[in-house]
FIKOLZA-1660 file (N, C-alpha, C; in steps of 0.1 Angstrom, whole numbers, plus 5000, padded with zeros to 4 digits):
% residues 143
   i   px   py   pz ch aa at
   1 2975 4802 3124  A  X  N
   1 2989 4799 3120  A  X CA
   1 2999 4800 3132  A  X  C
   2 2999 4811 3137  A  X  N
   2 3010 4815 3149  A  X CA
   2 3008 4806 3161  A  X  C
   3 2990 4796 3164  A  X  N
   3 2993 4785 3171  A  X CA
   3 2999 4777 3168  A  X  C
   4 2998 4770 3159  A  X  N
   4 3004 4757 3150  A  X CA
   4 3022 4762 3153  A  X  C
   5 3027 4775 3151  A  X  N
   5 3036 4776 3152  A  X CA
   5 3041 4772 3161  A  X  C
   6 3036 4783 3173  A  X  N
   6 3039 4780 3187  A  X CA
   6 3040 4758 3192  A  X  C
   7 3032 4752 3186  A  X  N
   7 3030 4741 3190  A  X CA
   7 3044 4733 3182  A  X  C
   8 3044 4735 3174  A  X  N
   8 3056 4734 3166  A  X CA
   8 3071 4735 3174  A  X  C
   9 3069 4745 3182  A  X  N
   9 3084 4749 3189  A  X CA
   9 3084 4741 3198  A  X  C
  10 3072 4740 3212  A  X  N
  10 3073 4737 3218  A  X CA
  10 3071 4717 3218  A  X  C
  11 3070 4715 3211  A  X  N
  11 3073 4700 3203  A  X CA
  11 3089 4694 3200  A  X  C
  12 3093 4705 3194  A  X  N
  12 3109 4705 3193  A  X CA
  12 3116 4709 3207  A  X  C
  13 3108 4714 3216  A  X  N
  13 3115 4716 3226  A  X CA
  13 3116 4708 3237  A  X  C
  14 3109 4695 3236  A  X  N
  14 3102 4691 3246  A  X CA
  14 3110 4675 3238  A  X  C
  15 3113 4674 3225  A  X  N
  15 3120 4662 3224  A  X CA
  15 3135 4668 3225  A  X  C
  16 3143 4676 3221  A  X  N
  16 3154 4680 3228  A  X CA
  16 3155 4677 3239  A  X  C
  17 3144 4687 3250  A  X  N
  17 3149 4678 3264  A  X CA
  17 3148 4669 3270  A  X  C
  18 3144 4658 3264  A  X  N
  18 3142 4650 3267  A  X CA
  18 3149 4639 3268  A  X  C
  19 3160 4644 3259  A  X  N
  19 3172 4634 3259  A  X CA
  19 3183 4636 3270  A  X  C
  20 3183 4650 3273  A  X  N
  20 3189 4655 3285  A  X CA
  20 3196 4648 3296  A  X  C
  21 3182 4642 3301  A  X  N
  21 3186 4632 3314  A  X CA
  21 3190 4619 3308  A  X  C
  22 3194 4616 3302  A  X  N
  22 3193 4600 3297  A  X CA
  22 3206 4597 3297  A  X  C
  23 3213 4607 3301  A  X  N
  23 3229 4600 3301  A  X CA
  23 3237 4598 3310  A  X  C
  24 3231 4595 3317  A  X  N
  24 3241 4587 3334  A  X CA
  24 3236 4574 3332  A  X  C
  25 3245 4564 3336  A  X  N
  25 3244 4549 3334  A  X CA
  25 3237 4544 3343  A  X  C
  26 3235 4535 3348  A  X  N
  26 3230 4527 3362  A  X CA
  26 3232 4530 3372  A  X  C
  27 3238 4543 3377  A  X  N
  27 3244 4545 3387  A  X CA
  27 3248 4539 3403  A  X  C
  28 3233 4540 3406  A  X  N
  28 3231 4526 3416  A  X CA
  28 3238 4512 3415  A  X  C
  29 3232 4509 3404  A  X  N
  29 3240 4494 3400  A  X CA
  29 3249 4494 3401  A  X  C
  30 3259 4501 3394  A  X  N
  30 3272 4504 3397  A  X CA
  30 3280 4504 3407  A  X  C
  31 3275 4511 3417  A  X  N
  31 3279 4517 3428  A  X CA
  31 3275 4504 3438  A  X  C
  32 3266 4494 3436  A  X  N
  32 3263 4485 3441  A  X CA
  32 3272 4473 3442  A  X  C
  33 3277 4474 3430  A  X  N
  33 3286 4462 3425  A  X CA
  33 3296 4462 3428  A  X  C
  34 3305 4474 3430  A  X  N
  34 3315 4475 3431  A  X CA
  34 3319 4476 3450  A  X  C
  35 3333 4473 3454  A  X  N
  35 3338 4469 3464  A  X CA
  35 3344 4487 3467  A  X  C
  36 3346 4490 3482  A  X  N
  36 3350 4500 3490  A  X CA
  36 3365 4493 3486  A  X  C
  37 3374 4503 3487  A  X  N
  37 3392 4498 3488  A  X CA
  37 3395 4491 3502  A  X  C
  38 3399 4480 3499  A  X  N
  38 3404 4471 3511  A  X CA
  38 3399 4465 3519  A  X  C
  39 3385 4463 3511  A  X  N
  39 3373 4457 3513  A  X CA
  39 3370 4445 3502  A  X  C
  40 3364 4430 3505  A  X  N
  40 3365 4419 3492  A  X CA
  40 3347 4421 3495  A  X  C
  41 3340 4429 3499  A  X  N
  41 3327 4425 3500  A  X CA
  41 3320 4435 3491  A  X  C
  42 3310 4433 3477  A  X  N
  42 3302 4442 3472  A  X CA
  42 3297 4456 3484  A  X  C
  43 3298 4467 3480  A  X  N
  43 3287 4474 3484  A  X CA
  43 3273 4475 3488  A  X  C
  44 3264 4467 3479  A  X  N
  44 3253 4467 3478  A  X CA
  44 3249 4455 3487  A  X  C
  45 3257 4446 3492  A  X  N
  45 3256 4429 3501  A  X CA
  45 3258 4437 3513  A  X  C
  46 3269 4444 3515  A  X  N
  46 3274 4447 3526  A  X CA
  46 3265 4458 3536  A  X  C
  47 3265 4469 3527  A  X  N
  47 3253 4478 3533  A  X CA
  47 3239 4473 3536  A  X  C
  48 3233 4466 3526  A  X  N
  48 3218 4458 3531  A  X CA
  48 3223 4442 3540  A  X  C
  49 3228 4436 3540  A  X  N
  49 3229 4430 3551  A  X CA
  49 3233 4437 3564  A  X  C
  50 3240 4451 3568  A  X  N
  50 3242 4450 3578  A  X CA
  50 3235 4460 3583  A  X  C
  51 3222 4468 3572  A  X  N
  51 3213 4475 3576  A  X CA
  51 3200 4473 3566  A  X  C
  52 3189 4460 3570  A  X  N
  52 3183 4453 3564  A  X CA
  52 3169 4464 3568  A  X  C
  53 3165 4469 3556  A  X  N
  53 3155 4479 3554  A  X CA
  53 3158 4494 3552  A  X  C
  54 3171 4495 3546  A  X  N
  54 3178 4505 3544  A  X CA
  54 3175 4510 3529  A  X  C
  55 3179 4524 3526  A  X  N
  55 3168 4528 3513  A  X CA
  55 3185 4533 3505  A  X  C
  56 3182 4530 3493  A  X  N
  56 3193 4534 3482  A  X CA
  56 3186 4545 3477  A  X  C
  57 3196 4554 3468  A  X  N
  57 3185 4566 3460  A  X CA
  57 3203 4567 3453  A  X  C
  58 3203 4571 3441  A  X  N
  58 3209 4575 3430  A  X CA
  58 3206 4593 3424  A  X  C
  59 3222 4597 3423  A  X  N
  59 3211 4605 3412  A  X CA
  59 3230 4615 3404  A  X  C
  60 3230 4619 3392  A  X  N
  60 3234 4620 3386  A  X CA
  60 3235 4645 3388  A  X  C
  61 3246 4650 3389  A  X  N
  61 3247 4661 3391  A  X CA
  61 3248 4666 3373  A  X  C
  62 3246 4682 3377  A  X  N
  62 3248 4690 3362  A  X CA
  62 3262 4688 3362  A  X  C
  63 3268 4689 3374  A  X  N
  63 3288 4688 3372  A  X CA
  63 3290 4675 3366  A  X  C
  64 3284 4664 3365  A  X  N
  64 3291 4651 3357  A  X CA
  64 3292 4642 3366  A  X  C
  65 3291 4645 3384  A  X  N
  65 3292 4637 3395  A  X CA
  65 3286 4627 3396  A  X  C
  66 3287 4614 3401  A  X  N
  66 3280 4608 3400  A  X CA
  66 3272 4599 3414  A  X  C
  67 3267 4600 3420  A  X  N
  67 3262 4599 3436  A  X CA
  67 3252 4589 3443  A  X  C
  68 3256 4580 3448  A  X  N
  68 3246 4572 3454  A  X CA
  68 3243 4571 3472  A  X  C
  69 3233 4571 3481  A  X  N
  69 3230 4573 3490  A  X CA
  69 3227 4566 3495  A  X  C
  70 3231 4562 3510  A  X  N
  70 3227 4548 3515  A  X CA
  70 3220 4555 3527  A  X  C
  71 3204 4549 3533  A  X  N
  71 3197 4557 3546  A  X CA
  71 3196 4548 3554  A  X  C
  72 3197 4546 3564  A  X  N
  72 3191 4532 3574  A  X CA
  72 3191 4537 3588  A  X  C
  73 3186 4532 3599  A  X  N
  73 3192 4535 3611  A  X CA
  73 3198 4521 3617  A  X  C
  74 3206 4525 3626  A  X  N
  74 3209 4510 3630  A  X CA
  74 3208 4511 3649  A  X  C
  75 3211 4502 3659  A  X  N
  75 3208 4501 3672  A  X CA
  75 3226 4509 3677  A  X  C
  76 3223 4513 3687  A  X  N
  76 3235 4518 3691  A  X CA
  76 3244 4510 3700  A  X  C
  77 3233 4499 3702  A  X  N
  77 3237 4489 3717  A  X CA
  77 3249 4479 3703  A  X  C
  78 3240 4478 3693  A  X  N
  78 3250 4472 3681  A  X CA
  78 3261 4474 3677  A  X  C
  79 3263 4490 3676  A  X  N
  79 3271 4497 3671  A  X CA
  79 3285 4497 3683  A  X  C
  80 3280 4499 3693  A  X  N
  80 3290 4502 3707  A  X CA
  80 3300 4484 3708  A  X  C
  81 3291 4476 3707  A  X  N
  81 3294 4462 3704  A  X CA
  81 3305 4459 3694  A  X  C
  82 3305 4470 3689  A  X  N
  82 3312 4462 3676  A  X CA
  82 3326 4473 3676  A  X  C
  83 3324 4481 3684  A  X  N
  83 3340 4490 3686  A  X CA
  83 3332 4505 3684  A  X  C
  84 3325 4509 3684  A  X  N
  84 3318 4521 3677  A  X CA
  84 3317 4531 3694  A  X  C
  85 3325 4542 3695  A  X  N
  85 3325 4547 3706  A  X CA
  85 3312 4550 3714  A  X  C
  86 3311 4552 3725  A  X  N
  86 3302 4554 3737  A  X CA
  86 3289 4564 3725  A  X  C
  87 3278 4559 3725  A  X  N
  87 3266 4572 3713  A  X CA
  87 3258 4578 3725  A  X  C
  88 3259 4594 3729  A  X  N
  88 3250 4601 3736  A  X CA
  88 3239 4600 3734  A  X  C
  89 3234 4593 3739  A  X  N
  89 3219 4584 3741  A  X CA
  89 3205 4599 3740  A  X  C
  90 3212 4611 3741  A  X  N
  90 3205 4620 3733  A  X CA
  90 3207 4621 3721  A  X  C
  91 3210 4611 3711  A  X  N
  91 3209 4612 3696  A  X CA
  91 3197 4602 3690  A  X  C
  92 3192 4595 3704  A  X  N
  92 3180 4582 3696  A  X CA
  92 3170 4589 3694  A  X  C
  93 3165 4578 3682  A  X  N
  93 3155 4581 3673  A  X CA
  93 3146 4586 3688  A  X  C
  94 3137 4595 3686  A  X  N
  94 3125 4599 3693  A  X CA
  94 3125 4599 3709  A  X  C
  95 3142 4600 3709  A  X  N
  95 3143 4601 3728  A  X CA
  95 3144 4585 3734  A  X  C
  96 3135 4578 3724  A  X  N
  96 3133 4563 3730  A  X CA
  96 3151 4560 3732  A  X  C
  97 3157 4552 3745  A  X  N
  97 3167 4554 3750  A  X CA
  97 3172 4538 3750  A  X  C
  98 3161 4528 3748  A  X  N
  98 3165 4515 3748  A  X CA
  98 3153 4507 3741  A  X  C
  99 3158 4500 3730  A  X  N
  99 3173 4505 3723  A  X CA
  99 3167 4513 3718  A  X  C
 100 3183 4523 3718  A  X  N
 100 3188 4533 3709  A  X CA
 100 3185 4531 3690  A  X  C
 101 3182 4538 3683  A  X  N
 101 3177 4535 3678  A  X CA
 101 3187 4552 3668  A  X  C
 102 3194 4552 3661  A  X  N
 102 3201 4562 3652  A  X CA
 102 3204 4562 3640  A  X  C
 103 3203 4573 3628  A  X  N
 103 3199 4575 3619  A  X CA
 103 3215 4576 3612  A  X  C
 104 3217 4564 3601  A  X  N
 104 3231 4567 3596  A  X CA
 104 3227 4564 3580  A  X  C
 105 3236 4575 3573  A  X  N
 105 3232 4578 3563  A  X CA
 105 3247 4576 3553  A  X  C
 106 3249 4570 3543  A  X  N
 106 3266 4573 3532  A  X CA
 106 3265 4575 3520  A  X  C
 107 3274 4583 3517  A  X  N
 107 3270 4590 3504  A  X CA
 107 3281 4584 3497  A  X  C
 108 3281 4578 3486  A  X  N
 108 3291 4572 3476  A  X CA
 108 3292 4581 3460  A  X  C
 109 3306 4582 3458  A  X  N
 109 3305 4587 3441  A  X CA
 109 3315 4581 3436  A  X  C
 110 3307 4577 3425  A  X  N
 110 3311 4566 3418  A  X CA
 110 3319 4572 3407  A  X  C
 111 3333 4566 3401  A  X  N
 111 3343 4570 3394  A  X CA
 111 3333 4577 3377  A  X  C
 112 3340 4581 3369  A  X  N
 112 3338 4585 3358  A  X CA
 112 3338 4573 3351  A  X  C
 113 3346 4564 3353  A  X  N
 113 3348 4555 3343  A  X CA
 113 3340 4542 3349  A  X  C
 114 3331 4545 3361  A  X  N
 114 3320 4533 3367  A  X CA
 114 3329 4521 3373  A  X  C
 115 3343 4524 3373  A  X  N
 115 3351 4509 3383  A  X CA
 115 3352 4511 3395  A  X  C
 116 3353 4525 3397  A  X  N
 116 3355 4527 3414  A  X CA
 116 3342 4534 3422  A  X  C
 117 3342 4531 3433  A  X  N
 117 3337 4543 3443  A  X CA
 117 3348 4547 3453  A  X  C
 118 3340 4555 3458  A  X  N
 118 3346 4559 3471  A  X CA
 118 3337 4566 3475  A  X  C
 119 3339 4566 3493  A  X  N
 119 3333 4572 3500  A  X CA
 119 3334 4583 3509  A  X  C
 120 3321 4594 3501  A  X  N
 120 3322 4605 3502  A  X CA
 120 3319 4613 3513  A  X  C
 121 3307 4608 3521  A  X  N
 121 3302 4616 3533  A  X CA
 121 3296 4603 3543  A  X  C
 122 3297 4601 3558  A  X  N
 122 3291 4591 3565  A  X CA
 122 3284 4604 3574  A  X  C
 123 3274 4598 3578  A  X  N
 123 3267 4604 3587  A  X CA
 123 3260 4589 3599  A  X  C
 124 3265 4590 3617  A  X  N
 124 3267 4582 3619  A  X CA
 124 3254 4589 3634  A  X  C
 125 3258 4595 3645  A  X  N
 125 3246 4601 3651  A  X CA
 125 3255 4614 3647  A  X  C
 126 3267 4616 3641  A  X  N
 126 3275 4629 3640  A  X CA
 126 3283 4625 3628  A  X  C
 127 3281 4642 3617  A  X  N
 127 3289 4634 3607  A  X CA
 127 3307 4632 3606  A  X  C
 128 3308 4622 3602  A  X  N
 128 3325 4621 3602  A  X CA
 128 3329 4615 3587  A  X  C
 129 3346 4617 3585  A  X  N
 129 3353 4617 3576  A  X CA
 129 3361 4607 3580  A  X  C
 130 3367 4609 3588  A  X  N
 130 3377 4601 3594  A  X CA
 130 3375 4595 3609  A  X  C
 131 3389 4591 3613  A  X  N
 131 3392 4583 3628  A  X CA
 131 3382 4576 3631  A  X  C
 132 3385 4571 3647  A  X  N
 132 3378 4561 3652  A  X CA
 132 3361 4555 3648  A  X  C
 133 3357 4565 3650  A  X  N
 133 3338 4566 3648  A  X CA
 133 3337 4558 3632  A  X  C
 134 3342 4565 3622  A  X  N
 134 3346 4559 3612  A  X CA
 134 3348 4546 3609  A  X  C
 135 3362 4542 3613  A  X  N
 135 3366 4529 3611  A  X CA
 135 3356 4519 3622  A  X  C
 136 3354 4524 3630  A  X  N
 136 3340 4515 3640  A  X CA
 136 3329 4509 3626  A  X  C
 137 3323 4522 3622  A  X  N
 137 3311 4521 3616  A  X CA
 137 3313 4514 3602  A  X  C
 138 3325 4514 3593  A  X  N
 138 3326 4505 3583  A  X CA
 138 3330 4490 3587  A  X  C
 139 3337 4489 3599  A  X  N
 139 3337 4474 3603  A  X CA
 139 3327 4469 3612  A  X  C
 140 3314 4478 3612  A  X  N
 140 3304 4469 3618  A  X CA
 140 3296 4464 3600  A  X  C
 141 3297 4476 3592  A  X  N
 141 3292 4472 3576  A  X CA
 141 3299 4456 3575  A  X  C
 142 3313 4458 3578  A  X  N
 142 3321 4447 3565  A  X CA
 142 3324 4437 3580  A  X  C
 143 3318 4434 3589  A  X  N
 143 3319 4422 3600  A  X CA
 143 3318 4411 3590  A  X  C
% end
């Protein structure tokens, strides 16, 4: 009897949590669809065209956050081309120096109500928020 019980609980406990995760929406998709401010180009066009083999990942916080990830690396000879300041050629991928070869990474959270993003963290060969390095690196995305 006291197994059957035990099985019993842990039955109930296991469809309770189960519902748990099930409540964040498409996040990704979302976050794909939607445009950066002062930007007319999707998210999800703009990032994969201008870093083509780049990896998305989604994922939903206990706080209610809601967060999507963009990984790619791109060339620095590209990057410098496009207005993106002088990259210390000690930041390429594996030393290899030509081409440069650097790891940029953006983290997006997407509104409560799924109409907006904005962007939360860039990581570029150094992370930044703001100024030049910045505005370089979203107008080599939105060229």
């Amino acid at each position: 009897m006291p197994n059957r019980f035990v099985a019993v609980v842990v039955a109930l406990l296991i469809l309770t949590l189960a519902g748990c995760g099930g409540d964040y929406p498409d996040i990704l998709g979302a976050v794909k669809s939607n445009t950066l401010p002062g930007t007319g180009k999707m998210i999800g066009k703009a990032f994969d065209d201008a870093f083509p083999g780049g990896t998305w990942d989604a994922a939903g916080t206990g706080m209610g956050e809601m967060l999507a990830e963009f990984h790619s690396t791109a060339s620095a000879e590209a990057l410098e081309a496009n207005g993106y300041p002088p990259i210390d050629r000690k930041d390429c991928i594996d030393g290899v120096e030509s081409p440069c070869r650097i790891t940029v990474s953006f983290q997006f959270i997407l509104a409560p109500d799924l109409t907006s993003v904005s962007l939360a963290e860039v990581k570029g060969p150094k992370p930044m928020k703001s100024g030049e390095q910045l505005k370089a690196l979203i107008g080599f995305v939105y060229k």
